[in-house]
C-alpha positions as CSV (number, residue, x, y, z in Angstrom):
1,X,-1.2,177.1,237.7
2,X,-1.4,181.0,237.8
3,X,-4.2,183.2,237.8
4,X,-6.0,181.3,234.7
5,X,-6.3,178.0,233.8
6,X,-4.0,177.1,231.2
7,X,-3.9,174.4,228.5
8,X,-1.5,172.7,230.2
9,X,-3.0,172.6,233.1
10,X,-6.4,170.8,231.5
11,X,-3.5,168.4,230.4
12,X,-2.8,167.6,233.7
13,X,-6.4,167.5,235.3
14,X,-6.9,164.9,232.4
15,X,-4.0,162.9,233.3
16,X,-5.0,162.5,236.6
17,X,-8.5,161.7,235.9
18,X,-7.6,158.7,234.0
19,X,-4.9,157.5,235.8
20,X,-7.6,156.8,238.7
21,X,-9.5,153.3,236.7
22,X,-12.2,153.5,239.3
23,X,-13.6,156.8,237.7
24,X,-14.6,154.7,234.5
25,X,-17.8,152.9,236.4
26,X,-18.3,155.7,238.7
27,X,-19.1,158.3,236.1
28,X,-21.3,155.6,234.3
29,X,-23.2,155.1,238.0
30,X,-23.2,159.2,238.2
31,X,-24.0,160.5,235.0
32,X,-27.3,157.4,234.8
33,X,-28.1,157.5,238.6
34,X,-27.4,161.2,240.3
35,X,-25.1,161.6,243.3
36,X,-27.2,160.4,245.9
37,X,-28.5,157.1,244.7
38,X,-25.0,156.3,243.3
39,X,-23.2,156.9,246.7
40,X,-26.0,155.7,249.1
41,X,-24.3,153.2,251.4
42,X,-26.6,150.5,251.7
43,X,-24.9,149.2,255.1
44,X,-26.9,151.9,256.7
45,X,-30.3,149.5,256.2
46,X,-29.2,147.6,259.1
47,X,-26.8,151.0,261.3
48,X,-29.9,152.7,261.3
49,X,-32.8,150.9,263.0
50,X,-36.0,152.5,264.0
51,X,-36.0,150.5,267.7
52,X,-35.3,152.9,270.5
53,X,-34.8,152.2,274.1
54,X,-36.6,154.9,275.2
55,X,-39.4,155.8,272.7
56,X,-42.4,158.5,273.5
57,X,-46.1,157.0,272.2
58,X,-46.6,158.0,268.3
59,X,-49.0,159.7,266.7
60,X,-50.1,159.8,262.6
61,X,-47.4,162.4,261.4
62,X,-48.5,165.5,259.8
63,X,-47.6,167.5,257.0
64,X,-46.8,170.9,256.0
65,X,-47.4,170.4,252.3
66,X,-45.5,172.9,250.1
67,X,-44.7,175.6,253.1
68,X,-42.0,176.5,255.2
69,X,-44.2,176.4,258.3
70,X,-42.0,173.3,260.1
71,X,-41.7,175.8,262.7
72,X,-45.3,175.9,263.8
73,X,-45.9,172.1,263.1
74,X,-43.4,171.3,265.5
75,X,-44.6,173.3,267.8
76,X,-48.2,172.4,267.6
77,X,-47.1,168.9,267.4
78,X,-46.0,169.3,270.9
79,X,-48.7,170.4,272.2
80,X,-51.4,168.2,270.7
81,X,-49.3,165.4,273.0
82,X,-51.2,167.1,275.6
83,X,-54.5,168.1,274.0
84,X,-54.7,164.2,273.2
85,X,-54.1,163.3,276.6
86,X,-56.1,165.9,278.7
87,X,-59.5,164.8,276.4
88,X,-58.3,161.3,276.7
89,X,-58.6,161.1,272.9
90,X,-57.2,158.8,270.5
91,X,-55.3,161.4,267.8
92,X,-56.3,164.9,266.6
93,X,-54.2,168.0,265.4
94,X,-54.1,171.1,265.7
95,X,-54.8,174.0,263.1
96,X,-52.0,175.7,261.7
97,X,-53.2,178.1,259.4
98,X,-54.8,179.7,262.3
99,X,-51.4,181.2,263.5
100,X,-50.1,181.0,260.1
101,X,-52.9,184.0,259.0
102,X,-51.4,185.9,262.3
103,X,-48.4,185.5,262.2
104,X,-48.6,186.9,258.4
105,X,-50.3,189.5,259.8
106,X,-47.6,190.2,262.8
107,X,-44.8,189.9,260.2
108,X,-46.4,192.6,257.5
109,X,-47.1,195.2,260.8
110,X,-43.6,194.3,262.3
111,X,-41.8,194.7,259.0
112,X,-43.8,198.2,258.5
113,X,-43.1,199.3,261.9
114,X,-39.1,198.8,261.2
115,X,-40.0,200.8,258.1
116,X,-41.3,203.6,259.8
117,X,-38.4,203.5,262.3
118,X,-35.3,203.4,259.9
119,X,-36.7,205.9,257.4
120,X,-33.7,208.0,258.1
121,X,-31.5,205.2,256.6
122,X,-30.2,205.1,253.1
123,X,-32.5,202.6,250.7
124,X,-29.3,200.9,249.6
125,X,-27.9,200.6,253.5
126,X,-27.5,196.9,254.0
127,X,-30.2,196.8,256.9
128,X,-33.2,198.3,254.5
129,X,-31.7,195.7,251.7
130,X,-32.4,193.2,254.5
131,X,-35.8,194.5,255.6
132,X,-37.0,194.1,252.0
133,X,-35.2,190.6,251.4
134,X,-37.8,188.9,252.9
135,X,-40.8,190.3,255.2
136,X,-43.5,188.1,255.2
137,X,-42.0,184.4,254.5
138,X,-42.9,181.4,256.1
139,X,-40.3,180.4,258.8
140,X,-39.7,181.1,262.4
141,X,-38.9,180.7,265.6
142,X,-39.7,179.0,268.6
143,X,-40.1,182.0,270.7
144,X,-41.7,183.7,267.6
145,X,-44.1,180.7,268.2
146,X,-44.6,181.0,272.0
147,X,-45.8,185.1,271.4
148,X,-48.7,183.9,268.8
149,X,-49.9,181.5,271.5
150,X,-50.2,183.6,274.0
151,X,-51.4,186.3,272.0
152,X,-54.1,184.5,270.2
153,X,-54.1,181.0,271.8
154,X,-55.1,177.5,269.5
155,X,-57.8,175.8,267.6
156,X,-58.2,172.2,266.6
157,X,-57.0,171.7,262.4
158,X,-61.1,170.9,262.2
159,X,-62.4,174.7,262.8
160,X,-59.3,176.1,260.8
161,X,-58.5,173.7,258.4
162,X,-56.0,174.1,255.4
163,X,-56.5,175.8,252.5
164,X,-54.9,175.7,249.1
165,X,-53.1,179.2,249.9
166,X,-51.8,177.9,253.6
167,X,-50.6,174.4,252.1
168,X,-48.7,176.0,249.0
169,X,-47.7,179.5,249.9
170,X,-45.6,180.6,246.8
171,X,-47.9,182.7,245.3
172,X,-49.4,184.3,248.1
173,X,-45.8,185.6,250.1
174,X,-44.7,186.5,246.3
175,X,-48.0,188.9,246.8
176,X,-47.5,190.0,249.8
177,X,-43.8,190.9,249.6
178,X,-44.6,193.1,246.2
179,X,-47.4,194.2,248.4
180,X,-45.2,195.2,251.5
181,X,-42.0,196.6,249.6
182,X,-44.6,199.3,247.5
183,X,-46.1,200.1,251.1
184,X,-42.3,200.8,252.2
185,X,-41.7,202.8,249.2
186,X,-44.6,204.5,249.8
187,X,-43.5,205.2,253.4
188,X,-40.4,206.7,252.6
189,X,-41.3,208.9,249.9
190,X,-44.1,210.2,252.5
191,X,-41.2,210.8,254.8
192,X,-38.8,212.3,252.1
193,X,-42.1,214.7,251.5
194,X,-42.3,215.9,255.1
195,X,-44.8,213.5,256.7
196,X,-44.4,213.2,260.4
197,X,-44.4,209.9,262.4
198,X,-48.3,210.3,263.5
199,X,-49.4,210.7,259.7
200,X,-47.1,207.6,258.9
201,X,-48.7,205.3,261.4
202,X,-52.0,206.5,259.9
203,X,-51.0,205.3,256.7
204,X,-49.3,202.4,258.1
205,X,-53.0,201.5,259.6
206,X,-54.6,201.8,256.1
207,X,-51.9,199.5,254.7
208,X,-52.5,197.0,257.2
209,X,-56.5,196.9,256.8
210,X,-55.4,195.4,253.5
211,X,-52.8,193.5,254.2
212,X,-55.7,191.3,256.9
213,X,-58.0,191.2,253.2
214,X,-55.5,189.3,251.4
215,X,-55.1,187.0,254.2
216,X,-58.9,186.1,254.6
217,X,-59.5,185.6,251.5
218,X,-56.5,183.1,250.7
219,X,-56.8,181.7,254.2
220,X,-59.6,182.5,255.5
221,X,-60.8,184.4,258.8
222,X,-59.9,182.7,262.3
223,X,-62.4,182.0,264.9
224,X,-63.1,184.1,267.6
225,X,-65.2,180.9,269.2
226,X,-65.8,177.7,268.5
227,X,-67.7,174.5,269.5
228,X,-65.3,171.3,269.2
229,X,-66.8,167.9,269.1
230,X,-64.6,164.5,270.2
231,X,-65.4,161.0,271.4
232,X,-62.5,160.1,273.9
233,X,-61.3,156.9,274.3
234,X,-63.7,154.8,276.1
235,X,-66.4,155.8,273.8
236,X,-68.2,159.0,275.4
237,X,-69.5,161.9,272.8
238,X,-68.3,165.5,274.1
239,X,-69.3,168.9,273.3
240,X,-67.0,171.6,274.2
241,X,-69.3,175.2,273.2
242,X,-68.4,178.5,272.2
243,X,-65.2,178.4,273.8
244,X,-62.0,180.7,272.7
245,X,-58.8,180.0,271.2
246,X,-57.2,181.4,274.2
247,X,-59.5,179.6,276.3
248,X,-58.5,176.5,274.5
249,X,-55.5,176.8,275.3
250,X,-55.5,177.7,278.9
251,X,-57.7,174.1,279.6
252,X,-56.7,171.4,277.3
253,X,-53.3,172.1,276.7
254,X,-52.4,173.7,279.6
255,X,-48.4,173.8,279.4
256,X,-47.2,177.6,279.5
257,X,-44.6,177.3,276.3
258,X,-42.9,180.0,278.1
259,X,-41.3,178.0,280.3
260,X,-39.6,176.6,277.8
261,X,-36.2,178.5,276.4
262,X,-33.8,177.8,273.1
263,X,-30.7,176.3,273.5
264,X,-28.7,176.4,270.7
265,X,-24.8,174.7,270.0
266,X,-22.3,177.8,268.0
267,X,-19.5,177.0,268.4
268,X,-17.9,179.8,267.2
269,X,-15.5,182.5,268.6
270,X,-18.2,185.6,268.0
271,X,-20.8,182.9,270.8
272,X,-18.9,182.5,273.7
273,X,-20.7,179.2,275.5
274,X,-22.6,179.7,278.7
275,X,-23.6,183.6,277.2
276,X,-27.3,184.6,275.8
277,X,-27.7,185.7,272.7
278,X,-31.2,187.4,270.1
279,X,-30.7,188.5,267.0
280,X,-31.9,192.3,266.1
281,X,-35.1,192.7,263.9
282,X,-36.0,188.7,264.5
283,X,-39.4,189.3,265.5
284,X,-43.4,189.1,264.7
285,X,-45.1,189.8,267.2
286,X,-43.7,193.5,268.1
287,X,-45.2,193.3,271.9
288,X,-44.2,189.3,271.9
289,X,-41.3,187.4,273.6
290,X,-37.8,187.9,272.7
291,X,-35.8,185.8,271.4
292,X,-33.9,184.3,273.2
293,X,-30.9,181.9,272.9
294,X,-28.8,180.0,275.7
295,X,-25.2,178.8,273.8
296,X,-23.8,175.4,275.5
297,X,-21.7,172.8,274.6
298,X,-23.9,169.8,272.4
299,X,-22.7,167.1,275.5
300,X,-24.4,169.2,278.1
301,X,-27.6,169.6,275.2
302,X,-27.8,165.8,275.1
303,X,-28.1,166.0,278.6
304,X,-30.9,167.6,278.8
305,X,-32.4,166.2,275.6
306,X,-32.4,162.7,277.2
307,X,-33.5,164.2,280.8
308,X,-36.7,165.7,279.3
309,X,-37.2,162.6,276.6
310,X,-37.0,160.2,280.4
311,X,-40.2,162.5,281.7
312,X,-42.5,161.0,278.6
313,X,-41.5,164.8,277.0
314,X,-40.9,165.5,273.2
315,X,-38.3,168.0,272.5
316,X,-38.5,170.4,269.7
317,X,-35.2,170.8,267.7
318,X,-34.1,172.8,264.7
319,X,-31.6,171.6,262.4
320,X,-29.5,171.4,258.7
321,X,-32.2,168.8,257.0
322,X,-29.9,169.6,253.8
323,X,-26.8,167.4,255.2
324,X,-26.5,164.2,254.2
325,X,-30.3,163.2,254.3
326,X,-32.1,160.2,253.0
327,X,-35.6,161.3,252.8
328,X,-36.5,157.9,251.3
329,X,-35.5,156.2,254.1
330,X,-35.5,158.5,256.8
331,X,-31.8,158.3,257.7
332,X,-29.7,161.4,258.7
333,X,-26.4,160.4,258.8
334,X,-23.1,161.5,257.5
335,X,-22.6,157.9,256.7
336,X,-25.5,157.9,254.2
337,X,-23.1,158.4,251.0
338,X,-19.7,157.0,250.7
339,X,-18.9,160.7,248.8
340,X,-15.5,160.5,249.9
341,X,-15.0,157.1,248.2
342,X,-16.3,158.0,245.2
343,X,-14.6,161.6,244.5
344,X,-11.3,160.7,246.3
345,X,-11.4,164.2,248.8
346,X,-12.6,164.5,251.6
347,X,-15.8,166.3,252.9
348,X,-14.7,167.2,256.8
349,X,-15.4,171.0,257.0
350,X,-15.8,171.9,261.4
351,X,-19.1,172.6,262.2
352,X,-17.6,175.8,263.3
353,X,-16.5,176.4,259.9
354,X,-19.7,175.6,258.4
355,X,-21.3,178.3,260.2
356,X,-19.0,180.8,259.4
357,X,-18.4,180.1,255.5
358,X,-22.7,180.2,254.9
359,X,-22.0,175.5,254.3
360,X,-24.3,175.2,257.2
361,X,-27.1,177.2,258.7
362,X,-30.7,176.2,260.6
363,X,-33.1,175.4,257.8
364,X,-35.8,172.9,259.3
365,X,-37.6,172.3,263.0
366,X,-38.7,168.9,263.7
367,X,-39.4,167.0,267.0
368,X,-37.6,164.3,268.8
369,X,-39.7,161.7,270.0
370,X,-37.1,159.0,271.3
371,X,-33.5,157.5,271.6
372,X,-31.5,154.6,271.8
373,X,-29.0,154.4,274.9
374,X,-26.2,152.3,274.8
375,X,-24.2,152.3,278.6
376,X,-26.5,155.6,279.1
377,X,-25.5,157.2,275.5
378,X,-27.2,158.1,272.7
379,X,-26.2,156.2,269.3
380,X,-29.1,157.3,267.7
381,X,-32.8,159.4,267.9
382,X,-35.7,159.2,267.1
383,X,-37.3,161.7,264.8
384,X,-41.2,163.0,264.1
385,X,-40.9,164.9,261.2
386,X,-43.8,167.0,259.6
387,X,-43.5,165.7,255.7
388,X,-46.3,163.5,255.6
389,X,-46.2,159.5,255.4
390,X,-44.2,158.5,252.4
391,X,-41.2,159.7,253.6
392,X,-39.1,158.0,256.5
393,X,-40.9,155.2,258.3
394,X,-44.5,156.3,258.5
395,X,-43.1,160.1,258.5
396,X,-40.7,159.1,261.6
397,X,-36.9,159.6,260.8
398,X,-34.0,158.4,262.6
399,X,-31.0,160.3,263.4
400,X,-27.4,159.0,264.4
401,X,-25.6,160.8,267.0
402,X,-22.9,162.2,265.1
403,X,-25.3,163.8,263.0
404,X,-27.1,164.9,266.0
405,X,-23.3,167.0,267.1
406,X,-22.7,167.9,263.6
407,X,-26.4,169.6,262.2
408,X,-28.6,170.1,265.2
409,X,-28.2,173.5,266.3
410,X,-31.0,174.3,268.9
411,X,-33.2,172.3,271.0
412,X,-36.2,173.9,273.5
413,X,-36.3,172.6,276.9
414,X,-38.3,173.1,280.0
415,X,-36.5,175.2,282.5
416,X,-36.8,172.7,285.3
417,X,-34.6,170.4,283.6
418,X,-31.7,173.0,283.9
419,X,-29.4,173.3,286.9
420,X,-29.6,176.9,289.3
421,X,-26.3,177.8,287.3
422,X,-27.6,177.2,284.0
423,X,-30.8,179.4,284.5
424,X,-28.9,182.2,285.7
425,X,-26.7,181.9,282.5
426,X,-30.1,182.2,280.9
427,X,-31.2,185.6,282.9
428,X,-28.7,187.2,281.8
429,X,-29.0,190.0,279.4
430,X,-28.6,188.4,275.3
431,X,-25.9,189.8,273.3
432,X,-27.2,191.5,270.3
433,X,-26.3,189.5,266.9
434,X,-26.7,191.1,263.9
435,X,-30.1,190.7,261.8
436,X,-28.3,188.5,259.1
437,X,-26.3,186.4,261.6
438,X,-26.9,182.6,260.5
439,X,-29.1,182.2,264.1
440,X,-31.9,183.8,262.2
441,X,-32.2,181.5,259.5
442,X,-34.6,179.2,260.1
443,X,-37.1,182.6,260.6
444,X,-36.3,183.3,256.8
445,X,-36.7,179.5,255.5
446,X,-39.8,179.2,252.9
């Protein structure tokens, strides 16, 4: 074979497609059933148990509907382990569409202000075509996360509760990209015309008064106070008045998320392990935490994972959901789908490969909640997930350990848990990745 397929060549392929009898009933299973259902290895019913040895308390699973806010549920999953514990309650969740309507609002003034600062750049320069890709979508980061909390502290779901808008957010980042990209147009052209930076940032203000309208009206406005009503546990009515969001924060959940840094696994010759690492223009909160990565190797992450899951703590994680998931069932595993039976190749790309040839990339955070240890290792994890009840075992999803080394790409924990040579790693000054660098993925997931 040449540069084109030839007719002999079709001959060939043909040939070799028949010689192999068990394509007959596989294409029959394929073509009737789909991939997945067709190559689900049912063996994994009994390799994939939900019984850990080490298993943190559960609570009802929420869901992020049709949104790309995993991110924040993960997050505020985390914390309601302590809300729930400080009010000695039963269950309750947090609202996230109360730092989904700022951090919209962040991400608009952010992207405007990266506007204004690279109007000397050409429109078609491959950073403006990223600034415009995607301004105001629904991912993000952990960090991102932490700088919304301590900016604007948290409510319970029952002050800011969901609306259709923060649920199923198509239509309203459709309207405020078309919104953003005119206002960056407009910026431009103003610059082009002669406009300094003072009138700009006038402008910019004008564009952002806006920009908070379409926000609360689709989401509504957040609280600046609220009262919270609970009954705890042993059956006593409480009033909590006109307290704050930040307030709210500072008493019932108490944990400063700050202490807690990103570790991600890239292993990659462009990451050297034991290095820091952020990723230029990843931001919402202009005046908010940087982000901040920690490269190590994934044994010395499952180290830590398992230290912080011993002291009753839930880790948040982010990860390739894509590979190899049964949503059904729950199961992430590699072992899931016998594809190499079926197809007669091989699928056994390196992780470091993945990452480099766009196979792979952070798409989804969740929250690990347990893990079983066999001789003091981890065959397999435990997994809270934020896709309602239907899917998994009541929402819970378990994880094998291979899948663990070969999708999970960055875990948060506590900085106590780290060793004196591992937090100096993490002082040091991050190496600057560039804005499209697959490490910023999961902020431009919908």
């Amino acid at each position: 074979m040449k540069e084109c397929i030839e007719l002999k060549d079709l001959e060939k392929f043909e040939k070799s497609f028949a010689e192999r009898k068990e394509n007959i009933p596989l294409q029959a299973s394929l073509i009737n059933q789909g991939i997945k259902p067709a190559a689900y290895n049912y063996k994994q019913n009994s390799n994939l148990k939900h019984i850990f040895s080490l298993d943190i308390k559960n609570y009802k699973v929420t869901n992020q509907e049709k949104s790309g806010r995993c991110w924040m549920f993960a997050s505020t999953n985390l914390m309601r382990y302590e809300v729930i514990k400080n009010l000695n309650i039963k269950d309750m969740e947090l609202s996230q569409s109360y730092h989904q309507f700022y951090d919209k609002l962040e991400k608009a003034n952010t992207f405007l202000e990266n506007i204004i600062n690279t109007v000397k750049e050409k429109v078609d320069s491959q950073l403006i075509m990223f600034l415009l890709t995607a301004p105001v979508l629904d991912g993000g980061q952990y960090d991102m996360f932490v700088s919304l909390v301590n900016k604007y502290g948290v409510c319970p779901k029952d002050v800011m509760p969901e609306t259709y808008c923060s649920s199923n957010t198509m239509e309203l980042n459709k309207f405020l990209t078309t919104k953003l990209r005119q206002y960056a147009s407009i910026i431009r052209k103003k610059y082009e015309s002669g406009a300094n930076k003072e009138a700009l940032y006038q402008l910019k203000n004008k564009m952002m008064s806006t920009i908070y309208q379409i926000l609360g009206l689709t989401l509504g406005l957040p609280p600046k106070s609220f009262t919270y009503e609970y009954v705890d546990l042993d059956k006593n009515y409480h009033i909590i008045k006109d307290i704050t969001p930040q307030d709210f924060y500072k008493k019932y959940v108490k944990i400063d998320l700050s202490n807690k840094i990103s570790i991600i696994n890239a292993p990659t010759i462009d990451k050297p392990y034991n290095k820091t690492y952020t990723v230029k223009y990843l931001a919402n909160v202009i005046e908010g935490k940087q982000i901040k990565y920690l490269n190590l190797p994934m044994n010395v992450i499952k180290e830590l994972v398992v230290k912080q899951l011993q002291n009753n703590e839930a880790v948040w994680f982010g990860a390739d959901i894509s590979q190899y998931d049964n949503r059904q069932k729950g199961y992430l595993s590699k072992k899931n789908y016998l594809l190499d039976e079926i197809f007669d190749t091989k699928f056994d790309m390196s992780k470091e490969d993945r990452i480099n040839y766009g196979e792979s990339k952070m798409n989804h955070a969740m929250v690990i909640t347990g893990v079983n240890l066999v001789n003091n290792k981890p065959n397999r994890w435990k997994i809270e997930n934020s896709w309602g009840e239907k899917t998994g075992k009541d929402g819970y999803y378990v994880m094998d350990d291979d899948w663990f080394s070969d999708f999970v790409y960055q875990v948060v924990i506590d900085k106590k848990y780290l060793s004196d040579e591992l937090l100096a790693q993490y002082e040091l000054k991050p190496i600057e990745l560039e804005p499209w660098d697959p490490f910023g993925a999961l902020a431009f997931s919908n």
